[in-house]
C-alpha positions in Angstrom: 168.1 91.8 107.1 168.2 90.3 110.4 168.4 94.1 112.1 165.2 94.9 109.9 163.3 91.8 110.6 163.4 92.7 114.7 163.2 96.3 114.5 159.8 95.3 112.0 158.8 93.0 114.6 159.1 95.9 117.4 157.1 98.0 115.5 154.5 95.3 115.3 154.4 95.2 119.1 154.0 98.5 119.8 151.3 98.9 117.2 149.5 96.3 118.9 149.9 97.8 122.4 148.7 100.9 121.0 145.7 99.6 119.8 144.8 97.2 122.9 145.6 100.2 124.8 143.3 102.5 123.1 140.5 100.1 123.3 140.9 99.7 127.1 140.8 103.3 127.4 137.5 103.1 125.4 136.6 100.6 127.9 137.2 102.6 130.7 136.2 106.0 129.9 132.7 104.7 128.1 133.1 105.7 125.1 131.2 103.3 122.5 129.6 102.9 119.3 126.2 104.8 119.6 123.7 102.7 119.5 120.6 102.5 116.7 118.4 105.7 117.4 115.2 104.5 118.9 111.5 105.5 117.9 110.0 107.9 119.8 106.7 108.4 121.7 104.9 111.6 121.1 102.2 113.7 122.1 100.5 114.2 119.3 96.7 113.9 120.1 95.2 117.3 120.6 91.7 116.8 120.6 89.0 113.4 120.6 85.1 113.6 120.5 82.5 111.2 119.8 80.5 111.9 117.0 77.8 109.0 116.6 75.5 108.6 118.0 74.3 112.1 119.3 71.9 110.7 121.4 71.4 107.9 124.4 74.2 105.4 124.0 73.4 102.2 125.5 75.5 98.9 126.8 77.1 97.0 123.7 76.3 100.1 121.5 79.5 101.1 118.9 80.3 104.4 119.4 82.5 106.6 116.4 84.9 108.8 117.7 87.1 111.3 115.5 90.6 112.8 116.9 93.2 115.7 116.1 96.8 115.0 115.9 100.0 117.0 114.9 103.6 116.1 115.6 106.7 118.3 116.4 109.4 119.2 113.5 111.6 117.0 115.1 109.8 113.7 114.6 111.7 111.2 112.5 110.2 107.8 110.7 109.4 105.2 113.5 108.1 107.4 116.0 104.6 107.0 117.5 102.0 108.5 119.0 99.2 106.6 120.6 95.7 107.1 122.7 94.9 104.6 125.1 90.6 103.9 125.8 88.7 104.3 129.1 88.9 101.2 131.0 86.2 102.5 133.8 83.8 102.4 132.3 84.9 100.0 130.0 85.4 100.5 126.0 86.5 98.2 123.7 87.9 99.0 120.8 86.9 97.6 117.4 90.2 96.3 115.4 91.4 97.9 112.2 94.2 99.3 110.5 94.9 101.8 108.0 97.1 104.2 106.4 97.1 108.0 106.7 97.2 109.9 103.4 98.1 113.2 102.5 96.0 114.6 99.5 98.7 113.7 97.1 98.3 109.9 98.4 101.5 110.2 99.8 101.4 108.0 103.2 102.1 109.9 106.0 101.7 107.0 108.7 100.0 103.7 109.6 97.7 103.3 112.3 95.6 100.4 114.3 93.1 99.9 116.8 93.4 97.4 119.0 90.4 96.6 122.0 92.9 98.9 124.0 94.6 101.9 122.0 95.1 103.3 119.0 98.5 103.7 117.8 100.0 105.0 115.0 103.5 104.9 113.3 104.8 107.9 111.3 106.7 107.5 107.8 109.5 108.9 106.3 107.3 112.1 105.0 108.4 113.4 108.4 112.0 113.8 106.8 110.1 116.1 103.8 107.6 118.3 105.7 107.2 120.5 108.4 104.3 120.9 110.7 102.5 117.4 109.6 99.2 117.0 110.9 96.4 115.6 110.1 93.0 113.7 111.6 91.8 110.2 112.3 88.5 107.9 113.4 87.7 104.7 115.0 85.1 103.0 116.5 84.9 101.5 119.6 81.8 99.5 122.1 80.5 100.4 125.6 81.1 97.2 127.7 79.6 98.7 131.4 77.5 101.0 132.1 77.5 104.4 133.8 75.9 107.4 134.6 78.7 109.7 134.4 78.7 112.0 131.5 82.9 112.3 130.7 85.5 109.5 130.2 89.0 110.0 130.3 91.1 109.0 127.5 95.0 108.3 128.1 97.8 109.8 125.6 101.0 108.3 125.2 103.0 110.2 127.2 100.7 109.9 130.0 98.6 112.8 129.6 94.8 113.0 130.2 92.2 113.6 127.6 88.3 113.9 128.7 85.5 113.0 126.4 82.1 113.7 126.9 79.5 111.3 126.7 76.2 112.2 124.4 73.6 111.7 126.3 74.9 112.0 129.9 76.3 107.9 130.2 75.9 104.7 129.1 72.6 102.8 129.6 71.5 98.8 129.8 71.1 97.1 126.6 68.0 98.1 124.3 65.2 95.5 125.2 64.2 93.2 122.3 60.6 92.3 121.5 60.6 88.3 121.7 61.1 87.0 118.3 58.0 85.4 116.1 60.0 84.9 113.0 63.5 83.9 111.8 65.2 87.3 112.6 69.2 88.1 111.9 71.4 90.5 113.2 75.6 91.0 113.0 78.0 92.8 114.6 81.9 93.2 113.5 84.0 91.7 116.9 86.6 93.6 118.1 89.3 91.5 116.8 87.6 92.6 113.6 85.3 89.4 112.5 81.5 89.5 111.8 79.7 87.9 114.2 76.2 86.6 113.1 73.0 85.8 115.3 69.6 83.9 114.1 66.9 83.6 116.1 63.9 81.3 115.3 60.6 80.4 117.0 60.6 76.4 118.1 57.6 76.4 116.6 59.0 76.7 113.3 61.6 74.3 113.4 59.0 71.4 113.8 58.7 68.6 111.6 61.3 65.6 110.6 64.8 67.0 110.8 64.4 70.7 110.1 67.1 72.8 108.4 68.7 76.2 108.3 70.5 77.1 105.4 72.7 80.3 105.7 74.7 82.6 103.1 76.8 85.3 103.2 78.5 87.7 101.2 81.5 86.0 98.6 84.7 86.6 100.5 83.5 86.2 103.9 85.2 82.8 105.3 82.8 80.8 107.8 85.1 79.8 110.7 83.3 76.4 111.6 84.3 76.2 115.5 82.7 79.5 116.3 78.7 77.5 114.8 76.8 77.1 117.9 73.6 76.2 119.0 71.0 77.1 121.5 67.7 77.7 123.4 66.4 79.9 125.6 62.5 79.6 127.3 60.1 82.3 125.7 59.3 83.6 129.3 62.6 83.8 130.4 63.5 86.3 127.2 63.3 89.5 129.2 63.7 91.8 126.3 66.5 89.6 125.3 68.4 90.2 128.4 68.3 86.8 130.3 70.4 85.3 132.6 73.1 83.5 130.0 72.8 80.6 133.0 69.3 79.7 130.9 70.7 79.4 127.3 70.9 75.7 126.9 73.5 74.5 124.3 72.5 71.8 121.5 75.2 69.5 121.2 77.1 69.3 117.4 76.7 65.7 116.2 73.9 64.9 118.3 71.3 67.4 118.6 72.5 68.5 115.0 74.7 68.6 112.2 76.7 71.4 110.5 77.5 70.7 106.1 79.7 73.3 105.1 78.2 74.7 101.6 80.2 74.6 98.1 81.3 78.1 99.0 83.1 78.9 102.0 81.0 81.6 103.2 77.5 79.6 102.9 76.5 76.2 105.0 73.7 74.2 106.3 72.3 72.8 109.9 70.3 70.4 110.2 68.6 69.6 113.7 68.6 66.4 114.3 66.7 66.9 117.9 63.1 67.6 118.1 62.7 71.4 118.7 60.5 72.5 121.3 57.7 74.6 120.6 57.9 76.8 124.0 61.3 77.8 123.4 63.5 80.2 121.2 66.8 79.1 119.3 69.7 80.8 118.8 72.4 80.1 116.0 75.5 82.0 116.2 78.6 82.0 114.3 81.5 84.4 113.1 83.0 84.9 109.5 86.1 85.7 108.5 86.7 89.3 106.6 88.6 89.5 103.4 92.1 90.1 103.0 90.8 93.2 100.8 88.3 94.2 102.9 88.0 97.9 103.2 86.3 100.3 106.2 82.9 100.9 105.6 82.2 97.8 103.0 78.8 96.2 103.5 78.6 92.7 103.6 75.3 91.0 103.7 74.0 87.1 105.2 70.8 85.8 104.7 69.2 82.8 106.8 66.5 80.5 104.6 65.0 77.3 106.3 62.2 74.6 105.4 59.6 77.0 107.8 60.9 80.1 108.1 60.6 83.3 106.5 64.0 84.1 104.5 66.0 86.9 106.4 68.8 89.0 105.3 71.3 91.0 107.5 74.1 93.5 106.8 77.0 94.4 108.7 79.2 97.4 107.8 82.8 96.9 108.7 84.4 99.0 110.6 84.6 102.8 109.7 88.0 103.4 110.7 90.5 105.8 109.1 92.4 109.4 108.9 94.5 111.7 107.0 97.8 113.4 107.6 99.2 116.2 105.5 102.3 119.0 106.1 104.2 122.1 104.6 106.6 120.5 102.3 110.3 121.3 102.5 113.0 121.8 100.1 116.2 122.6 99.0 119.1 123.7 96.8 122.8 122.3 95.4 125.8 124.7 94.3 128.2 123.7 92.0 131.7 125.1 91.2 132.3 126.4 87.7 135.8 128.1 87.1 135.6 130.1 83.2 138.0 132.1 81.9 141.8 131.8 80.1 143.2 130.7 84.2 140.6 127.7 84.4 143.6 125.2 83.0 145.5 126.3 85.7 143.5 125.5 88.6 144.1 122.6 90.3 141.4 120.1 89.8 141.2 119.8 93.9 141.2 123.3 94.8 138.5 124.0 97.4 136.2 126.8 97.9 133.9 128.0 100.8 130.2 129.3 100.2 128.6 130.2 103.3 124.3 129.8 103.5 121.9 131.1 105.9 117.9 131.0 106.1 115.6 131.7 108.6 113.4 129.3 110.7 110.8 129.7 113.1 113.1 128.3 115.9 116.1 130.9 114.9 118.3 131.5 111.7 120.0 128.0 110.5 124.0 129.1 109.3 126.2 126.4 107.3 129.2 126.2 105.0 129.8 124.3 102.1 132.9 123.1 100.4 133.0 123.1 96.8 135.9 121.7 94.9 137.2 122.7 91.5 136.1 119.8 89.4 132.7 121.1 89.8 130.6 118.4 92.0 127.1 119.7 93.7 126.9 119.7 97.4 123.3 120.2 98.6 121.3 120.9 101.3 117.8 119.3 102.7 115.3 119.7 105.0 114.4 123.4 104.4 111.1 124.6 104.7 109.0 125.8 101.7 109.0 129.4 101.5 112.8 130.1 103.3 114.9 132.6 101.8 118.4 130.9 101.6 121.7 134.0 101.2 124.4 132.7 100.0 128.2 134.0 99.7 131.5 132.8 98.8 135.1 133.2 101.0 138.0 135.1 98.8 139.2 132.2 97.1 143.0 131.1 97.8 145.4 132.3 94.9 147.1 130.9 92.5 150.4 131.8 90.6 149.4 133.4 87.6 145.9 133.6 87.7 143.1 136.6 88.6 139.7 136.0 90.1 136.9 137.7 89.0 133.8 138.7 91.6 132.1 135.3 91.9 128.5 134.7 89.6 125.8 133.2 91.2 123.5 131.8 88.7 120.0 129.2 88.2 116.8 129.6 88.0 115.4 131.8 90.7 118.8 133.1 91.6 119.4 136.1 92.3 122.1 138.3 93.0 122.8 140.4 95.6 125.9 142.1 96.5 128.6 140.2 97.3 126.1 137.0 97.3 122.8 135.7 95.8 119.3 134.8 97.4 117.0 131.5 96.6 113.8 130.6 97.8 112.6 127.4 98.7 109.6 125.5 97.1 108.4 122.1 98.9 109.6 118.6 97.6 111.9 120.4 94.7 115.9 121.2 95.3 117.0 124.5 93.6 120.3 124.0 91.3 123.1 126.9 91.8 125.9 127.2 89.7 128.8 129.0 91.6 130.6 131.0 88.3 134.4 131.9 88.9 135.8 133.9 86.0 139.5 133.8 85.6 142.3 135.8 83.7 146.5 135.6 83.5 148.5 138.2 85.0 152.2 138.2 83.1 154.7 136.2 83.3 152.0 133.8 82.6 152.9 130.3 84.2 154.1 128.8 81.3 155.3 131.9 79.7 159.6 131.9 79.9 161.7 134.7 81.0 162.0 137.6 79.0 164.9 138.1 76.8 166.1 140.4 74.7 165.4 139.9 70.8 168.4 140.5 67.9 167.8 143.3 66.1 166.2 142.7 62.7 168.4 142.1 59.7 166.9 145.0 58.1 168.3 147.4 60.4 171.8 148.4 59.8 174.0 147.8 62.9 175.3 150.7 64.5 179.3 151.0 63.4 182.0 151.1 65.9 183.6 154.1 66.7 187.0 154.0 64.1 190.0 153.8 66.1 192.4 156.9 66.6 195.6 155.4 65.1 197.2 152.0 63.6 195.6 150.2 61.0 192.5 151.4 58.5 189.0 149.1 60.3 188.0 146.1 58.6 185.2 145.2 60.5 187.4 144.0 63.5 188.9 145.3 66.6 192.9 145.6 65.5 193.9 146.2 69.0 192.2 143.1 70.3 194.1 140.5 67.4 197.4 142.2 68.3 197.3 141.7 72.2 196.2 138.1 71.6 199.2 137.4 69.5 201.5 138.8 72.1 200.4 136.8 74.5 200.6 133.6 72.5 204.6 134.5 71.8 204.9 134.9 75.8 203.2 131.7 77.0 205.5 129.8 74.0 208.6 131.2 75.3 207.9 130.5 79.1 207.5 127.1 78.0 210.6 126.2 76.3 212.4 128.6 79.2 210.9 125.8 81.9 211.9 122.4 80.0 215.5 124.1 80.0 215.5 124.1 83.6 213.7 120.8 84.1 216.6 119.6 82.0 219.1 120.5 83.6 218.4 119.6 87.4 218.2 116.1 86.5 221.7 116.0 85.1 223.1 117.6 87.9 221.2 115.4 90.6 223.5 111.8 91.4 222.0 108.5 90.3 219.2 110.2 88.2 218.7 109.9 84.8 216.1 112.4 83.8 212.9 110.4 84.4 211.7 109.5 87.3 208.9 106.7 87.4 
């Protein structure tokens, strides 16, 4: 036990050096686990243009721009293809994010805008099509001006794309006529609020504590440390472009007070400070979008006070959005059947080899399957729709006692061909084969025994010896045979009784003996 216990110890050791070993030569020759396969970048944008507005564009103006895209066969979920905006001049682009849908509904990818780029994620319907491509807008604002005509976008990869500009640049802002009334406008911000502006004559805020009272669409949120307050001179307007150095802020608290209303998205200022006559106010303040809110959903705000003329505005949030679609791809499965009277005697884990080919537009694709007796599918993916698959089968290996029969190939849009059978594809669908084997026994079946030779029937009269040429008359025996059996019985008695004579008589004769010897 002892011998076993140290010889099982040694064999413990060098088990262990093997495997420290091993891993050092892992070590050393840098072999590792492969690490996680990482998403891609791809270069996918093909083609951008702006398609509003088709005339002047001017500074702060929100420009709509639609692009192409398409990504390789060999994309996989995760990967990413992205377009990065001009920077001089400057555009900004309006946040948003949405899905891409094929016409099915299926999602092809996910996409957002940031004020920088649009990037976009693909799905896992890159694993079921071929040649996925599809289209996409945004929206984005001018933030300088220019008088060159083109602007060059970036891609993800690094490659340039150049846009034309309608209208041959960007131009200053659009002058404003200098309010007489309570006017409102809105804009969505690029981190994808509404931002809301109301302007009102000081000569309609007179009186003893004047109010504003605003409301907005249900939904919209009011984020209360964006309300602000202030005044501008009437000469120093200048179309509404004025040196921001002459708006003069109202302080909260003091120069007034903001009461949020029983909804979130409505409230109330009141001014506590006198308003000057000679000068024009601005209120400004951004809302907060739904969690539902969907691109090109209107929501509306409207401005009431104790002198002013009630004023509604409406924003439309941004238009942002695509679509993706591709050439679906398929499949197909082959299963082993084995029929026939030599089906018991195949072993349940007998393999078989089916060979497939089909064509792609990068070359033929060539593969082999191995199908086991007990009749389990194997399949293959990833084909495109429309590929002829041939398929064949290897001789299959004997065994004792049975015969193949030419191999069936069978299912629904099968068909045979010689020595094989040919499928097509159809997108999203996987074609079901059934692999038929017929079988028959060639003798000695395996569980048939030896062949041996049967008695004759007692019908039949058995043949009679041939009668002997002398002695006695035939009984039905062989004479000659009882008579040389009974002669050699008298021989082997009298030998006998010949021997114990002799046996006898040597032990009397020998000195001190007496006939048995122990």
């Amino acid at each position: 036990m002892r011998i076993q216990k140290k010889r099982t110890e040694r064999r413990r050791r060098r088990s262990r050096g093997a495997v420290s070993s091993a891993v050092a030569l892992l070590a050393l020759v840098g072999l590792a686990v492969p690490p996680a396969a990482q998403a891609a970048e791809l270069d996918a944008i093909t083609a951008v243009r702006v398609v509003e507005p088709t005339g002047d564009i001017h500074l702060y103006d929100t420009l709509r721009l639609e692009a192409a895209w398409a990504v390789p066969d060999s994309a996989q979920p995760g990967d990413t293809f992205s377009l990065a905006f001009p920077t001089t001049p400057r555009f900004v682009g309006v946040s948003s994010t949405f899905p891409l849908r094929d016409p099915d509904g299926a999602v092809v990818g996910t996409c957002t805008v940031t004020a920088s780029a649009i990037t976009c994620t693909l799905s896992d319907y890159v694993l079921t099509h071929d040649n996925v491509r599809g289209t996409l807008f945004f929206q984005m604002k001018a933030e300088e001006t220019t008088d060159v005509d083109t602007v060059t976008f970036t891609t993800g990869d690094g490659d340039p794309i150049t846009v034309e500009i309608p209208g041959g640049g960007v131009g200053p802002q659009r002058p404003e006529p200098v309010p007489t009334d309570a006017t409102k406008s809105g804009v969505q911000t690029t981190d994808g609020t509404i931002e809301w502006y109301i302007w009102v004559p000081g000569r309609l805020l007179s009186g003893e504590r004047p109010t504003l009272t605003d409301t907005a669409t249900p939904g919209l949120t009011l984020l209360s440390d964006t309300v602000a307050i202030g005044s501008v001179a009437t000469d120093a307007w200048a179309g509404g472009l004025f040196d921001p150095a002459d708006l003069h802020p109202l302080a909260a608290g003091s120069d007034f007070v903001l009461t949020p209303g029983t909804a979130s998205s409505s409230f109330t200022v009141e001014f506590t400070a006198p308003a000057q006559a000679d000068r024009l106010y601005r209120l400004s303040y951004q809302t907060q979008l739904p969690a539902d809110a969907h691109n090109g959903q209107v929501f509306a705000n409207t401005v009431s006070g104790s002198s002013v003329t009630t004023t509604t505005a409406t924003v439309t949030t941004s238009v942002a959005g695509g679509d993706g679609e591709g050439d679906g791809r398929g499949g197909f499965s082959v299963a082993k059947r084995i029929v026939g009277e030599g089906a018991p005697f195949v072993p349940a884990d007998a393999t078989f080899a089916v060979d497939y080919s089909y064509p792609t537009a990068d070359g033929p694709v060539t593969g082999t399957l191995t199908l086991l007796a007990d009749g389990t599918a194997h399949a293959v993916g990833g084909i495109p729709a429309g590929a002829v698959v041939t398929l064949s089968e290897h001789r299959a290996d004997a065994v004792p006692g049975v015969v193949w029969g030419s191999p069936q190939f069978t299912g629904d849009g099968v068909t045979a061909t010689d020595g094989g059978a040919q499928l097509t594809i159809s997108a999203e669908s996987v074609v079901a084969v059934e692999l038929r084997n017929p079988t028959t026994l060639s003798p000695p079946s395996p569980t048939t025994p030896p062949t041996t030779v049967e008695p004759p029937s007692p019908s039949a009269p058995a043949t009679p010896p041939s009668p002997p040429s002398r002695g006695l008359a035939a009984t039905g025996g062989n004479a000659g045979g009882l008579i040389g059996l009974a002669a050699g019985a008298v021989l082997a008695l009298a030998a006998g009784i010949l021997l114990s004579r002799r046996v006898g008589t040597r032990a009397d004769s020998a000195p001190g003996r007496t006939g048995i010897e122990s």
